[in-house]
N, C-alpha and C positions, 0 to 999 in steps of 0.2 A: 403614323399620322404626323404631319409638321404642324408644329404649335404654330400659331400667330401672335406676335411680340405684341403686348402690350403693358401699358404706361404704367406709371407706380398705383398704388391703390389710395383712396381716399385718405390719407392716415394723418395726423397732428404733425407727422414727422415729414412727411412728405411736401406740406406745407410751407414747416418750415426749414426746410435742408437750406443748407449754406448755400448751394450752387444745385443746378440743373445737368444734367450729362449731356454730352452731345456725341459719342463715341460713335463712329462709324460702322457701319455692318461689317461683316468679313462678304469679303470677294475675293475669287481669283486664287492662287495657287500659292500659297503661303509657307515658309517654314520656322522651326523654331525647337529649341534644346529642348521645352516644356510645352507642353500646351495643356490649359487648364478648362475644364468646361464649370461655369458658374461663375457668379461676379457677387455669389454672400462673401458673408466673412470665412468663409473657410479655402473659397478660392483666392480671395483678396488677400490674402492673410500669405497663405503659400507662396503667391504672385509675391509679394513686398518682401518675405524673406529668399526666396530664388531669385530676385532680382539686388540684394543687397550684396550676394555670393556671384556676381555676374554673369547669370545663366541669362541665356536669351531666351524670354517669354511671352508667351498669346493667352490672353483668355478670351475665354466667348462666353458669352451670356447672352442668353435668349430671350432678354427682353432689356431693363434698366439695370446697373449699379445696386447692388443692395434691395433688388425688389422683391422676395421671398420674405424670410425671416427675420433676416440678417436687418431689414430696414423696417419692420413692422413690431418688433418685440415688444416688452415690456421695459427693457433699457436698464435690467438690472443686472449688474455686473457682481457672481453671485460665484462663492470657490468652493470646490469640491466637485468631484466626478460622478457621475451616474452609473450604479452597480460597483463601488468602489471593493466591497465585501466581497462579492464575486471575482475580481483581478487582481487584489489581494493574494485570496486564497490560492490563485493560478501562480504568483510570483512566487512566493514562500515564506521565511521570517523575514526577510526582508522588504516584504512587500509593502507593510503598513507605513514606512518611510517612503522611499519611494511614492507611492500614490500621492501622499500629503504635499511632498515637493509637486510637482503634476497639477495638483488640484488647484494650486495660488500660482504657478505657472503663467497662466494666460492675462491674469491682473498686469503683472510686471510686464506681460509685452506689453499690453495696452496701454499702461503708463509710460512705458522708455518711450511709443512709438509716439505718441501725443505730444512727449516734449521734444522729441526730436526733429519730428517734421511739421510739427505748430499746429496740431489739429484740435480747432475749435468744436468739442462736441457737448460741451456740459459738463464733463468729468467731474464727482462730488463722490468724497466718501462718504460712510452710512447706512446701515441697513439693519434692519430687527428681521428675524424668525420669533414668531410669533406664535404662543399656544391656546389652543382651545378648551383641550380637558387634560385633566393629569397626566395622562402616558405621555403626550406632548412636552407637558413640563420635566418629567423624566429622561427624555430624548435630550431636550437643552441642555440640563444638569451634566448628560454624558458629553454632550457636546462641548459644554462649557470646562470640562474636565479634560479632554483631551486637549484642549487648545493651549489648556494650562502644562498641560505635561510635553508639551514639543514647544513650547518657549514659541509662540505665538506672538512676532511683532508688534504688533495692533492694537490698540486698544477693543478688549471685551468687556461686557459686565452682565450678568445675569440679574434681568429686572423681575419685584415683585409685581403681584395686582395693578396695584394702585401707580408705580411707577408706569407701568405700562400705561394704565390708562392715563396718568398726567403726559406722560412721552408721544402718547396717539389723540390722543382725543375719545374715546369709542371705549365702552364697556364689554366690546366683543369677547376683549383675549383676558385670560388667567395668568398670564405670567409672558417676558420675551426673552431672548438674549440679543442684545445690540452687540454688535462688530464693527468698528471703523475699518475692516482690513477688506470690504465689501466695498459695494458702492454703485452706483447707477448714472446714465450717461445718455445723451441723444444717438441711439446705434447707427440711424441713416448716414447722420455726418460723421459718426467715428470711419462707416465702411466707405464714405464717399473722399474721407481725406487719406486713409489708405491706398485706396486706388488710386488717388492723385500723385501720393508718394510714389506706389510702386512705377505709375507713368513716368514721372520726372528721371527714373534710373533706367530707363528702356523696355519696362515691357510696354508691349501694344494689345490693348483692350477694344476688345468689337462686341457692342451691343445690340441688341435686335436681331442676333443670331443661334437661330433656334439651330443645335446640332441633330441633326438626323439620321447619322448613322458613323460608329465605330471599324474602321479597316484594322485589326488586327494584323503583326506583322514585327521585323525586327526596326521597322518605323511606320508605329502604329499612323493613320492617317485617320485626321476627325473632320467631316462632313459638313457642312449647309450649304443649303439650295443654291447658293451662288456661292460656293467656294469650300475651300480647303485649308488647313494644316498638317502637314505633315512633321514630328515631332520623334526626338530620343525616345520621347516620355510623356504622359497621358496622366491628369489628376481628375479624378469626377469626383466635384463638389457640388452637386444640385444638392444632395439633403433629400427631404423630404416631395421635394417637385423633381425626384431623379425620376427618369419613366423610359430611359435607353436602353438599361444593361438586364435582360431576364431574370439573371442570378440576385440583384440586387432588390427584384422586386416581394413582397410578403415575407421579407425578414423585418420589419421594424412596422409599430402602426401609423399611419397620419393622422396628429390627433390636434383637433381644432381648438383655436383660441382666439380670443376674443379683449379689446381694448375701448371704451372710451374716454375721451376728453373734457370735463367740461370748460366754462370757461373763465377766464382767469381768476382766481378767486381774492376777494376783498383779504385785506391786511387780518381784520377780524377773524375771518374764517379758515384762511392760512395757518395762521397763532393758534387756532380749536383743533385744526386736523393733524397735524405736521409741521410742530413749531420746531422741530430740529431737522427738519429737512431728510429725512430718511426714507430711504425705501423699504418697503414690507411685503412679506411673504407669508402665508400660511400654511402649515402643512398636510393640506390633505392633497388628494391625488385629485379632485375637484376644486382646484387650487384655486385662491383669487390675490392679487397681488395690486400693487396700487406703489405710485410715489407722486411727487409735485416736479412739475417741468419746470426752467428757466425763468418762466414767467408765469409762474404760480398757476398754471391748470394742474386737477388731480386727473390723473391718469390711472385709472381702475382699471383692472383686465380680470378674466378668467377664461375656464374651459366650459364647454358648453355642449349638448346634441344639436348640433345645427351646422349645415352645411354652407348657406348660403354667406353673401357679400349686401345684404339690404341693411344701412346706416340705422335705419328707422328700426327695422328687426334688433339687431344688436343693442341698442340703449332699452329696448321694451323689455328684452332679457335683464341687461347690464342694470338697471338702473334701481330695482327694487333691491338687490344685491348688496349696491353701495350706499344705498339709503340705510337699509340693516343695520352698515358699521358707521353711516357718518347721517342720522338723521338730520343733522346741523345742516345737511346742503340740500334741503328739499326742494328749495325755491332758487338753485343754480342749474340755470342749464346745461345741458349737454347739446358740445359745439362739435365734438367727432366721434368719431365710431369706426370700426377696423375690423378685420380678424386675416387671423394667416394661420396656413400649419406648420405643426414640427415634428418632428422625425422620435419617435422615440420606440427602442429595439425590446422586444419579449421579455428578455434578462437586463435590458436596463443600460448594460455596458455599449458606451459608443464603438462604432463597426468601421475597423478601418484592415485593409486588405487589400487583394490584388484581383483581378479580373485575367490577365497574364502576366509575365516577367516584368515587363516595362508599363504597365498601367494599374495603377492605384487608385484607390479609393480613400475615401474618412464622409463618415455621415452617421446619425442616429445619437443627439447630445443630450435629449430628455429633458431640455427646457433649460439646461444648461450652458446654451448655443454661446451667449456673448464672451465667457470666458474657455471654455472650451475648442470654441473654434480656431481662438488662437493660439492655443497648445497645438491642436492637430494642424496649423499651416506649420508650424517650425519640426513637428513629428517628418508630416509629405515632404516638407522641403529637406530632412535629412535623409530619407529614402532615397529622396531622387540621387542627393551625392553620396550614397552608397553606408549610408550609417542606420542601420534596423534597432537597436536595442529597446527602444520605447515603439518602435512600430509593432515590433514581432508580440508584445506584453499583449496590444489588441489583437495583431492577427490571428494567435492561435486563440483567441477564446471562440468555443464552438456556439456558430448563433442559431438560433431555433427560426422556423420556416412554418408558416403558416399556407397551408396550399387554398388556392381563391382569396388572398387578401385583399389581390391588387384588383380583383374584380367586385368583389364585397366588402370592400372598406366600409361603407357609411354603414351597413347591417353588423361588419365585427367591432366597431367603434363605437355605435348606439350602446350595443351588448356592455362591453367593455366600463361603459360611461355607469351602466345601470349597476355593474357587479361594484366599482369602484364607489358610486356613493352608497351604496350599501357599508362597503366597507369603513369608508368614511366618516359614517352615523355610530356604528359601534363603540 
């Protein structure tokens, strides 16, 4: 079935991106050392390091620059890997280094790559994880211990009660640990000033091109209805809206989330919610997550049973939620509303591999997508020139396969939702 391209989605961010894309469809019969299907950060991200190593590169995206996940997030720039314990134990004594290096990885691209090619996207460090009930506070403690023990750049500090609540506003949480080595950022224009970079060094990006089909081959050739690339080399970075490759499909679930906006909030109420400017995380697996944009809107998110794209739906959910932790904004509107999916795999560990010799994969970040995705463009982009050591740590871990995912998603996702806020309550 060929998709039909369409435009970014309602979102705060979409609003306000820095610039508008006007990228050209693919036509016609095109070649190219790479070609990348996806224009998130995972493809963007590969595109700007294959393009700094001066490979000649295509991507294609089947609709806008950063319109999946990549431009819809949460916008928090947050380190550590998903399933880290699981690829650990795969590595060996060695592994708990390694990982940790990996895990703060994707910050430092994201910073070199900001200042080096002037990408205005909000960049702010800052961030608290957040506890609920004791085992939570226990989690920090370790966390807060290890960061101590591998000499952890950054400033940390493991807050009490009451710290907490003078640092948040909200008597929700028991305890946090703040990290300056975090931080959060507007994602549409971090991935919209990557693309721009990788453009400016030659690669050529075509949007509104839905690929339709993979020619395997010793130059694999990738499809749309008006055109071609034929390529060395093939990266498929769809994520979570990948729906080409069979193998790919019921290894990870699509699990929805959810964002609103209000609107800009008074100096007063800034100073009650979020007078350090921080973004925050909760821990449970029915996450909710929140920071303050640019211009002082709080941007609340969470995960939800609900499929649809209705604004009005999403705040009726969304807004009793944020009211819970900030009754202080009862009488502030809500000016957007959003939701997108993300990829996240059975065992947790992002899924990066091969379809054949010469075509690659990376997808499945677990909500981890902003700083992970840009480990795995500089992982793909070492693949492609022939250097596996971090690719192979993901491709051998063996991923679990659920049969009818792709057909009964919304019924194994409901399921899923229902077993995890159980567990969550415990």
């Amino acid at each position: 079935m060929i998709q039909t391209p369409q435009p970014h989605t309602g979102s705060y961010y979409a609003a306000t991106a820095n610039r508008s894309t006007e990228y050209s469809s693919l036509k016609g019969e095109q070649t190219a050392n790479v070609c990348i299907i996806g224009a998130g950060f995972t493809g963007i991200s590969t595109a700007l390091f294959l393009a700094e190593r001066g490979y000649k590169v295509a991507v294609v995206e089947a609709n806008k620059i950063g319109w999946g996940a990549s431009g819809r997030n949460g916008g928090q720039m947050i380190g550590g890997i998903s399933g880290e314990a699981k690829l650990a134990k795969s590595i060996g004594r060695e592994g708990e280094k390694i990982l940790w290096d990996m895990g703060w990885a994707g910050h430092e691209i994201i910073r070199e790559r900001v200042k080096t090619y002037n990408i205005d996207c909000d960049l702010k460090s800052g961030y608290v994880d957040v506890a609920i009930k004791p085992r939570h506070v226990a989690d920090l403690q370790a966390w807060r211990d290890q960061l101590e023990r591998l000499n952890f750049p950054h400033e940390f500090k493991l807050l009490s009660k009451q710290e907490t609540e003078e640092s948040l506003g909200t008597k929700a949480y028991i305890g946090a640990l703040q990290n300056q080595g975090n931080g959060h950022l507007h994602p549409l224009n971090l991935c919209l000033g990557e693309a721009q970079a990788a453009a400016s060094l030659g690669a050529r990006i075509f949007e509104q091109s839905p690929v339709i089909d993979i020619e395997k081959g010793l130059k694999p050739r990738v499809l749309t209805s008006k055109g071609s690339i034929t390529a060395d080399f093939v990266v498929l970075a769809g994520n979570a809206y990948h729906f080409l490759d069979a193998k790919l499909r019921g290894i990870m679930f699509p699990v929805n989330s959810f964002i609103t906006a209000t609107e800009p909030l008074s100096k007063e109420l800034e100073l009650s919610v979020n007078p350090n400017d921080w973004a925050v995380c909760d821990p449970n697996y029915i996450l909710e997550y929140y920071r303050l944009s640019a211009d002082k809107r709080l941007l609340f998110g969470g995960r939800c049973n609900y499929f649809g794209n209705d604004p009005n739906e999403i705040k009726r959910r969304l807004r009793p939620r944020l009211l819970k932790t900030y009754p202080q904004l009862k009488n502030t509107n809500l000016e957007f509303a959003w939701g997108g999916t993300i990829g996240v795999p059975i065992n947790r560990v992002p899924q990066m591999g091969r379809l054949s010799e010469n075509i690659f994969y990376s997808q499945g970040y677990s909500g981890h997508g902003v700083n992970v995705t840009h480990l795995a463009g500089q992982i793909m982009a070492d693949a492609v020139a022939g250097t596996f050591e971090r690719f192979d740590m993901f491709a051998k871990m063996k991923t679990l396969k659920l049969p009818g995912q792709h057909t009964f998603a919304r019924q194994m996702v409901a399921l899923g939702m229902m077993y995890y806020k159980i567990k969550d309550s415990l």
